[in-house]
MARZAKE-297151 format. One record per residue (C-alpha): residue in one letter; x negated, y, z negated. Coordinates in Angstrom, 3 decimals, padded with zeros to 6 digits. Example, Ala and Ser with C-alpha at 12.3 -4.5 7.8 and 13.67 -1.06 7.14 Angstrom:
residues 2
  resn         u         v         w
     A  -012.300  -004.500  -007.800
     S  -013.670  -001.060  -007.140
This chain:
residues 333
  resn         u         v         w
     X   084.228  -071.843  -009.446
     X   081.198  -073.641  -010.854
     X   078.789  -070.740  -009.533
     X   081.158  -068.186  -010.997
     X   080.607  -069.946  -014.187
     X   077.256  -070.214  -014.163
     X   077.028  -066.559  -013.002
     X   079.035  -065.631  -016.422
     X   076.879  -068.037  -018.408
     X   073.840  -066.594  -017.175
     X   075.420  -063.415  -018.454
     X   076.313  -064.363  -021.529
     X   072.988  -065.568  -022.041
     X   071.137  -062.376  -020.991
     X   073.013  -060.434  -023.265
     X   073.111  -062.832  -026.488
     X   069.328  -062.583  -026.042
     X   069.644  -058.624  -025.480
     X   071.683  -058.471  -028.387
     X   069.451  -060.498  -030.704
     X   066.610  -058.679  -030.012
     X   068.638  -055.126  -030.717
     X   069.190  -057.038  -033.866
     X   065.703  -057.197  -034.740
     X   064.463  -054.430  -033.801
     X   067.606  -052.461  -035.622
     X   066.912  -054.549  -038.706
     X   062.695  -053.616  -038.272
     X   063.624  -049.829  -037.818
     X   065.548  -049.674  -041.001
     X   062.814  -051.725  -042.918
     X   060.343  -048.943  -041.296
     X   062.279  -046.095  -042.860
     X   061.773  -047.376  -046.368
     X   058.959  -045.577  -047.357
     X   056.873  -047.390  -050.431
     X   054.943  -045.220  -053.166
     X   053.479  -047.129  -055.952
     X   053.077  -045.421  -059.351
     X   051.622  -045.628  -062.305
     X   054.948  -046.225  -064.684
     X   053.827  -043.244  -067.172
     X   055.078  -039.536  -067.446
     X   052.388  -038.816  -064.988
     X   054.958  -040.070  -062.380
     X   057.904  -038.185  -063.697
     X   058.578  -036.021  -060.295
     X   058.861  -039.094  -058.769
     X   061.493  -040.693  -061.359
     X   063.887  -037.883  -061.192
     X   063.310  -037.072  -057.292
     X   064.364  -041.012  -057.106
     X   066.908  -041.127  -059.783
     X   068.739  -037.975  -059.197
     X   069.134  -038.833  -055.241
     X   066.742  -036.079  -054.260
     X   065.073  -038.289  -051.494
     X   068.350  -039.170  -050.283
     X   069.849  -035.613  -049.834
     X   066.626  -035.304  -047.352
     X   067.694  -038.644  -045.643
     X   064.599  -040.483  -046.899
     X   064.908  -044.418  -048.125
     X   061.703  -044.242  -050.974
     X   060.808  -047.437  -052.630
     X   058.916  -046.481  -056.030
     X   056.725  -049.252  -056.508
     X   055.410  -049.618  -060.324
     X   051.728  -050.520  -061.175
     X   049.854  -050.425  -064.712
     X   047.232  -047.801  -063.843
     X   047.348  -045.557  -060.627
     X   043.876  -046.980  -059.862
     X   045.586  -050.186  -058.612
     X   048.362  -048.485  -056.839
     X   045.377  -046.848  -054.961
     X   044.192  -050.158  -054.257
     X   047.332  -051.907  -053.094
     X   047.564  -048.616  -050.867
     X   043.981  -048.842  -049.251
     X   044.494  -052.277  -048.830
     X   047.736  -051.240  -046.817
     X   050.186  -052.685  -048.829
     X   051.994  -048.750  -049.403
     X   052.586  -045.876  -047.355
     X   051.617  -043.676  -049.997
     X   050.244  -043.848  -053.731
     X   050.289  -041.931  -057.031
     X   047.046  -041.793  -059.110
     X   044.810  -039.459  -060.774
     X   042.574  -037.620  -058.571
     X   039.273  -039.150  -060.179
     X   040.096  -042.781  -058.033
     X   040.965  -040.673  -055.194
     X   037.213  -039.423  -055.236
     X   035.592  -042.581  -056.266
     X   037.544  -044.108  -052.944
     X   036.357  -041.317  -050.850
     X   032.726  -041.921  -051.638
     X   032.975  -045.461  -050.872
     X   034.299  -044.329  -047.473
     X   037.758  -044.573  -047.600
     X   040.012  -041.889  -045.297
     X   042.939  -040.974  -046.353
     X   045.183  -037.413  -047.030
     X   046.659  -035.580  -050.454
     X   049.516  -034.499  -049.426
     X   050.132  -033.019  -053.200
     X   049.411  -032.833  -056.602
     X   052.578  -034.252  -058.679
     X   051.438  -031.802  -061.938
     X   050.383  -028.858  -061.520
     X   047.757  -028.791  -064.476
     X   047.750  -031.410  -067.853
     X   047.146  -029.954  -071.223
     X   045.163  -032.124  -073.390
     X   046.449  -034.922  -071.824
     X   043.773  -036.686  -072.210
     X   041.656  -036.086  -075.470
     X   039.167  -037.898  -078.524
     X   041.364  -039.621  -081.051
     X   038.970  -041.248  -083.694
     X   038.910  -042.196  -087.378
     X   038.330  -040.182  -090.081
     X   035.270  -039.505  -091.599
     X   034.983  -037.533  -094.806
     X   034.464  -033.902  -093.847
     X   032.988  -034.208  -090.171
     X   035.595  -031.909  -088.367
     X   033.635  -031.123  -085.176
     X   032.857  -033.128  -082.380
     X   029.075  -032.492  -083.413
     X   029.196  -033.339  -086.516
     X   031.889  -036.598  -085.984
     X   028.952  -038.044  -083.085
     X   025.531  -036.996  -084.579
     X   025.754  -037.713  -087.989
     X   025.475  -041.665  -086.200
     X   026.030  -043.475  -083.636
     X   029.515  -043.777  -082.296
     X   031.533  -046.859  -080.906
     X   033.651  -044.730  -077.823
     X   036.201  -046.390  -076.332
     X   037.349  -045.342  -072.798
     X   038.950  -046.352  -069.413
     X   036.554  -046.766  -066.477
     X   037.001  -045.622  -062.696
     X   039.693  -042.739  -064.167
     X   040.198  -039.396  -065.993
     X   039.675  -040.388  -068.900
     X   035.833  -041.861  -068.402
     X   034.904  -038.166  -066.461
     X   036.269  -036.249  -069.466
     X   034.335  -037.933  -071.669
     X   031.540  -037.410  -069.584
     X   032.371  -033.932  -069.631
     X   032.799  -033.904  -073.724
     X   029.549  -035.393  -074.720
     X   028.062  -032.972  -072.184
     X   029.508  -030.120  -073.517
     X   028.585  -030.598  -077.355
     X   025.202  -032.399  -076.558
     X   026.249  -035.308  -077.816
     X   023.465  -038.422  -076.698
     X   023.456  -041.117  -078.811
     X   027.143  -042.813  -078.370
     X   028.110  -046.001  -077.527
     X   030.317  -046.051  -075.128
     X   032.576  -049.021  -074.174
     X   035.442  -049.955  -071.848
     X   038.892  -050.808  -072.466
     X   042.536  -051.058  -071.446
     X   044.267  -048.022  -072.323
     X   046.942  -049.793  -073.943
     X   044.340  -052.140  -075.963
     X   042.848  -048.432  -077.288
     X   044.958  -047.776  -080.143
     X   044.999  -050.674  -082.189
     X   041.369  -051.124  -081.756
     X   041.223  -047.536  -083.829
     X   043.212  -048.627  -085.879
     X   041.861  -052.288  -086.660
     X   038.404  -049.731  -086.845
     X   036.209  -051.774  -084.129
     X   035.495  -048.876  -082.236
     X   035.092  -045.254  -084.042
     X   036.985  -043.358  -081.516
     X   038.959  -043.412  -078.385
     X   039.116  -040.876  -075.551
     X   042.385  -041.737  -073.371
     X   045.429  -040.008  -071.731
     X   049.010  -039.851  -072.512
     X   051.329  -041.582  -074.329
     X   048.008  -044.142  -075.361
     X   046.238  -041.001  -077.254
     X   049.803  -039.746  -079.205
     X   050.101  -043.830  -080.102
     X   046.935  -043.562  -081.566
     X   047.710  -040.307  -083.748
     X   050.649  -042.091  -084.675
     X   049.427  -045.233  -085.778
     X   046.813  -044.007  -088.234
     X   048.441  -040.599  -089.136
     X   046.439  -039.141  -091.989
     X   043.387  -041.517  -090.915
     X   042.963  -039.672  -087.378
     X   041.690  -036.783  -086.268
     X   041.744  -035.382  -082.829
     X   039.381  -033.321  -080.741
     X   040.846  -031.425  -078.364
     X   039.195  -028.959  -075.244
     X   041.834  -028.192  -072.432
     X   038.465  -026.193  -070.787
     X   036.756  -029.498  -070.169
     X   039.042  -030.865  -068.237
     X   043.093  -031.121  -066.542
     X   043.739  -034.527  -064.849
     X   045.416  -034.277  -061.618
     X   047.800  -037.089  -060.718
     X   048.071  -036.472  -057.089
     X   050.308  -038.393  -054.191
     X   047.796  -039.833  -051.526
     X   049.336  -041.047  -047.447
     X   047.284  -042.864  -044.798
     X   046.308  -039.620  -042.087
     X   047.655  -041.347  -039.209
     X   051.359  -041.744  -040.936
     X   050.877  -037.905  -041.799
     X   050.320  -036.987  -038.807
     X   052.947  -039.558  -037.201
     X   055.739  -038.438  -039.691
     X   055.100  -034.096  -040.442
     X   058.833  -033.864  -040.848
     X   059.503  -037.072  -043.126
     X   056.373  -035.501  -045.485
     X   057.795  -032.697  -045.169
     X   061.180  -033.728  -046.611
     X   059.267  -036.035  -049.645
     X   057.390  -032.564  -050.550
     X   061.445  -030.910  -050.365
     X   062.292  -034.067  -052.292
     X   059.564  -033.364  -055.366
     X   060.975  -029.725  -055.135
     X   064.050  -030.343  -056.110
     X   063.362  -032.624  -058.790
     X   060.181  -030.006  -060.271
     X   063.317  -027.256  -060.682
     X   065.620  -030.089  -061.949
     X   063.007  -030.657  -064.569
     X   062.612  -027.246  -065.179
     X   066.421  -026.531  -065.910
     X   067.522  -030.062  -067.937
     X   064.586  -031.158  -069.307
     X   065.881  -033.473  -072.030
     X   067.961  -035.538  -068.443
     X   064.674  -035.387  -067.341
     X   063.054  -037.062  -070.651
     X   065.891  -039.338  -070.416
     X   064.848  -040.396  -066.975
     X   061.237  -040.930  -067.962
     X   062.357  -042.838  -070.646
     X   064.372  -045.385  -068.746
     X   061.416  -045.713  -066.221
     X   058.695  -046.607  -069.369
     X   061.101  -047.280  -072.153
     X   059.150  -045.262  -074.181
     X   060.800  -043.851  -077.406
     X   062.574  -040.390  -077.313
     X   059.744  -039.495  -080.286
     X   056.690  -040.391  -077.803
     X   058.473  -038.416  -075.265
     X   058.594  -035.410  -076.944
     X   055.566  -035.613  -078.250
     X   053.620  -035.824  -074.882
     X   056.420  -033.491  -072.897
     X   054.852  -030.124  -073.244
     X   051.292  -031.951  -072.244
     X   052.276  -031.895  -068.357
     X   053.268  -029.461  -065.978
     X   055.550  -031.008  -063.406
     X   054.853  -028.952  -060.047
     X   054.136  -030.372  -056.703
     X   051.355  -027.879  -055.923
     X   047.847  -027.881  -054.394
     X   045.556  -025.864  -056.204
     X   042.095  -024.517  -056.410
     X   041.848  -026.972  -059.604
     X   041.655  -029.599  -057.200
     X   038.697  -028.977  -054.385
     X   036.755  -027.886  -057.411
     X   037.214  -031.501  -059.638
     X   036.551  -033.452  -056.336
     X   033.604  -031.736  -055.882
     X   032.302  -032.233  -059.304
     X   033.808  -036.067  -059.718
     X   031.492  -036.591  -056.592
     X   028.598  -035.694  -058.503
     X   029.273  -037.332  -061.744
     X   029.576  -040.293  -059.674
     X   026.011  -039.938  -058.860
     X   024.549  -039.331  -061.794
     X   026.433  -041.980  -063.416
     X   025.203  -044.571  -060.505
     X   028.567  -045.200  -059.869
     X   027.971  -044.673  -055.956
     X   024.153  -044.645  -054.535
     X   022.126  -040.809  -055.148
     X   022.207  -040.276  -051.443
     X   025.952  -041.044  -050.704
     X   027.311  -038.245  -048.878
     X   029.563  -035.997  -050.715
     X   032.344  -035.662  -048.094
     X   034.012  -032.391  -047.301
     X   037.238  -032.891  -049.801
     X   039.180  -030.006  -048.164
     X   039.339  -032.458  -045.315
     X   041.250  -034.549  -047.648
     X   043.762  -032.741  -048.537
     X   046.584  -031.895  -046.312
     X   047.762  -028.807  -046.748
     X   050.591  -028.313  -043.699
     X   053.116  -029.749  -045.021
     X   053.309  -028.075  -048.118
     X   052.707  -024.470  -046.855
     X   055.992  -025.079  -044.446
     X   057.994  -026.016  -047.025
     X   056.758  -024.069  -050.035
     X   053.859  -021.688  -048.915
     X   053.249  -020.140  -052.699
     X   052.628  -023.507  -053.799
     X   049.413  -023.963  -052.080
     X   047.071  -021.470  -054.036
     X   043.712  -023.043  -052.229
């Protein structure tokens, strides 16, 4: 009897340790399938708000975590530093990363072009109604965020109308409108909602220079290669996912404001204001390659990366599979 016993303890034992480890590795699997994007909480990220809200990512069996960050910049961070599967930022800290050697794959842009997004707010001053007249009549205070959009388009804006002698300073985008107002810088070149705060602030006491030529920030949704290339049918869902909520937002747009308003808690009046300022599209465009390309050599010239850094090939970057499976007409590069 006592060897029986033993027998069935031994047993017992085997399979209490069997079923422990099932356990585990059941309870590891499902913390596996939770798939983490971090975001910039700003209508940038709106496909992602809905897609999560209205259970888009669940129809395609997917368990996304939206992760929320201050700037996309530091989502990009927490991402390279593998702390996310995937992250949401503008496409100029996607190129800044590359150069510094980083390898990594856009899977898709989450807009499929901004419209004055991000723009010149700056005081008034008598009669000076053009950007050349505003910046060379004297030296400018500028105020603009570094390592993002809105430091290239200034580059680009001061390019365009010649402008040299400017001042040009570095703040948080959310710091930017009271220092117009309060008048200790002269101007402010930022993206949305931090450029309509600004208008609204000083009303009357603001002017705006706008130039949708010189330049359409790209927020775009960057995954490490090897989980691409682990998980094709799980990106391909998440590109399904964006889908869904890009025609959602194109047939109930005031749900969708509603949505991006319980996300930032911005004011109905902001959203409106800045609505019409973003395509929502999950697209990969010739825009893109092209602002890469470019961002890569701004960053030289601005000594942000050494003059002999090599410009990587961006098309490398930027995964197009996926998205021609699922949507071919969406990929236009």
């Amino acid at each position: 009897m006592k060897k029986i016993y033993s027998i069935v303890g031994f047993i017992i034992v085997i399979l209490t340790i069997i079923g422990c480890g099932s356990s585990e590795t059941t309870k590891k699997a499902v913390q596996e399938n939770i798939i983490t994007i971090g975001m910039q909480v700003g209508p940038a990220s709106t496909l992602l708000m809905v897609a999560k809200d209205k259970g888009f990512f669940e129809e395609e069996g997917l368990n996304v975590e939206l992760k929320e960050f201050t700037a996309g910049k530091f989502a990009l961070q927490a991402f390279l530093a593998g702390d996310l599967d995937m992250a949401a930022s503008g496409e100029v800290p996607v190129t800044l990363s590359s150069l510094q050697g980083n390898d990594f794959y856009i899977i898709t842009q989450l807009v499929e072009k901004t419209k004055n997004e991000v723009r010149v707010v700056a005081l008034k001053d008598n009669n000076l109604n053009t950007p050349e007249e505003y910046f060379k009549t004297k030296k400018r205070k500028l105020a603009t965020s570094f390592g993002g959009g809105p430091e290239f388009y200034t580059y680009n804006f001061l390019k365009e109308y010649n402008i040299k002698d400017v001042e040009i300073i570095s703040q948080k985008p959310e710091d930017m409108p009271v220092a117009l107002q309060s008048k200790t810088v002269d101007a402010i070149a930022i993206f949305e909602p931090f450029a309509f705060f600004a208008e609204q602030k000083l009303g009357n006491d603001a002017m705006t220079f706008k130039n949708e030529k010189l330049y359409s920030e790209l927020y775009v949704l960057s995954a490490n290669r090897d989980f691409v290339k682990l998980n094709t049918e799980t990106i391909e869902k998440l590109l399904k996912s964006l889908i869904k909520a890009s025609d959602f937002i194109g047939k109930n747009p005031e749900e969708s404001k509603s949505i991006l308003m319980k996300y930032t808690k911005l004011d109905k009046t902001t959203v409106d204001g800045i609505w019409n300022n973003f395509v929502y599209k999950p697209v990969l465009n010739e825009l893109l390659p092209t602002y890469l390309d470019e961002e890569a050599q701004w960053a030289k010239e601005t000594n942000k990366v050494a003059n002999d850094t090599k410009t990587p090939d961006f098309n490398g970057y930027i995964y197009k599979d996926a998205l021609r499976k699922v949507k071919p007409e969406y990929v236009t590069i």
